[in-house]
C-alpha positions, 0 to 999 in steps of 0.5 A, spaced: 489 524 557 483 529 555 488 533 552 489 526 547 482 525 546 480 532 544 486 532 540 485 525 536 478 527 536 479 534 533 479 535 525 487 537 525 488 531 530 484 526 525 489 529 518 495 528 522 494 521 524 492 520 517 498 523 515 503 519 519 500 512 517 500 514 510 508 516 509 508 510 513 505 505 509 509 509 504 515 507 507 512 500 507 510 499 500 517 501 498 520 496 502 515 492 499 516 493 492 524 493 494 525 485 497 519 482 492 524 485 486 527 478 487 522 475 484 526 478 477 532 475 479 530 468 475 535 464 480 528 460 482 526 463 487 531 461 492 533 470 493 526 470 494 524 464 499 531 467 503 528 474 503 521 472 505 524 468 511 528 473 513 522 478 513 517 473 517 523 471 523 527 477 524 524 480 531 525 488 528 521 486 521 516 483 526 515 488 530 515 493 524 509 488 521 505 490 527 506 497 526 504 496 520 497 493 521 496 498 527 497 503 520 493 500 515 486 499 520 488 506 523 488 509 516 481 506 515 477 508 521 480 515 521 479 515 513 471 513 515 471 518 520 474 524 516 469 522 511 463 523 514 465 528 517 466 532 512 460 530 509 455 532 514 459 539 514 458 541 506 452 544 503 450 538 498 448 544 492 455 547 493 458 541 493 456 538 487 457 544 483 464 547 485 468 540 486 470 538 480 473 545 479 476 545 486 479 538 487 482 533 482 478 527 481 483 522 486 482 528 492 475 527 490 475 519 491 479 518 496 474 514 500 472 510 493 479 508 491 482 506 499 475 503 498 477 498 492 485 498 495 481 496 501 478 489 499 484 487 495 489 487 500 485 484 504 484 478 498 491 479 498 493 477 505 489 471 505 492 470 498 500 469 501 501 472 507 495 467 511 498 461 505 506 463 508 503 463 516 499 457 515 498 454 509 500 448 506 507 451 502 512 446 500 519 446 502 525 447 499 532 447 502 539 451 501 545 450 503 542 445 508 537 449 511 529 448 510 525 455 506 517 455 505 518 455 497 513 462 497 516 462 490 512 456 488 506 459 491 507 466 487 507 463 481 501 459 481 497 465 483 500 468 478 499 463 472 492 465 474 489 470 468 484 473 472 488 474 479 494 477 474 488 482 471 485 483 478 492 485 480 494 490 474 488 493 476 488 494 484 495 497 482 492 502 477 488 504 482 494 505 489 497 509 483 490 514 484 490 513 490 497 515 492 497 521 487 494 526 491 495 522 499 503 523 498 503 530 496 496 531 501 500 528 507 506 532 506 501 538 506 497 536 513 504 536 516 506 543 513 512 541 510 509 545 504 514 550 502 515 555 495 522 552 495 521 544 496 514 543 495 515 543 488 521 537 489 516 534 493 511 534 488 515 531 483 517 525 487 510 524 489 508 524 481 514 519 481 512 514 486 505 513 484 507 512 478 514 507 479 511 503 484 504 501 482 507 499 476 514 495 478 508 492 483 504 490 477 509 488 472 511 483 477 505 478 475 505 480 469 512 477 468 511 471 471 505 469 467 508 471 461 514 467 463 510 461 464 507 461 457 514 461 454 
């Protein structure tokens, strides 16, 4: 197993691993984006409710959340592990003087903006999926069967003006962040290419724009909607 450690410890090894976690969260983020689509379904919520009972009870969905947290954390460390090693390897005058003509700025603030997106899903957890697990949610039935009313919870949430706020700037900020991983994590994969890196490039462009604003729009509906 040396031959795993040196490779997990290795620069190429570390950009892997961030690689793969990344397009997985992107597949996350996509699903996620998808299923909380039905809280435009204006049905109050009982689309939404069904969705997300589904989500926490069917064992696959379950073990993909387990992925997915094994994701998140191991994007982190390795991201922290990367910057500091990076940091330690590069003059500082060189640095200073040539970034912003090599790099854009998103490349250049990864660490700032996983950072930022960091503390707010954590905010976000405890906000809904910590409430889902084991708050005090109401119950509302369909067809005869019980559902944890997790629309009702969304709405309070979101007839908050600065939880609204708060949300519209985080996706802003997943928009950045998203703008140079999708096409980096493609990149470190050597899926880049003459012929489709363009394509590639171009979808990467779409995504960080379509899904952070299909994100923020959602509070923003809600809330707009209450004050009608």
């Amino acid at each position: 197993m040396s031959w795993v450690k040196k490779t997990l410890s290795s620069t190429l090894g570390r950009k892997l691993i961030m690689a793969l976690t990344g397009l997985f969260l992107i597949l996350f983020l996509t699903g996620h984006v998808s299923g909380n689509m039905l809280l435009f379904k204006g049905d109050g919520g009982e689309a939404f409710n069904i969705y997300a009972k589904f989500m926490t009870t069917n064992p696959i969905v379950k073990l993909l959340s387990y992925v997915t947290y094994i994701s998140v954390i191991g994007h982190v460390i390795y991201s922290i592990l990367l910057f500091r090693q990076n940091k330690s390897a590069r003059p500082i005058g060189y640095a200073e003087s040539r970034a912003s003509t090599n790099s854009s700025a998103a490349s250049r603030n990864m660490g700032i903006l996983g950072t930022i997106i960091l503390v707010f899903l954590a905010g976000h957890m405890y906000s809904f999926w910590f409430q889902m697990h084991w708050g005090d949610v109401p119950l509302v039935t369909y067809e005869g069967e019980e559902y944890k009313n997790l629309y009702s919870v969304v709405q309070v949430a979101f007839q908050q003006t600065w939880m609204v706020g708060l949300y519209v700037v985080a996706m802003a900020f997943l928009a950045f962040h998203l703008s140079h991983g999708f096409a980096s994590a493609f990149q470190t994969l050597g899926l880049s290419h003459k012929k489709y890196s363009p394509a590639i490039q171009f979808v990467g462009r779409v995504y960080c724009i379509l899904v952070p604003v299909l994100f923020a729009s959602m509070p923003l509906y809600i809330y707009f909607t209450s004050l009608s």
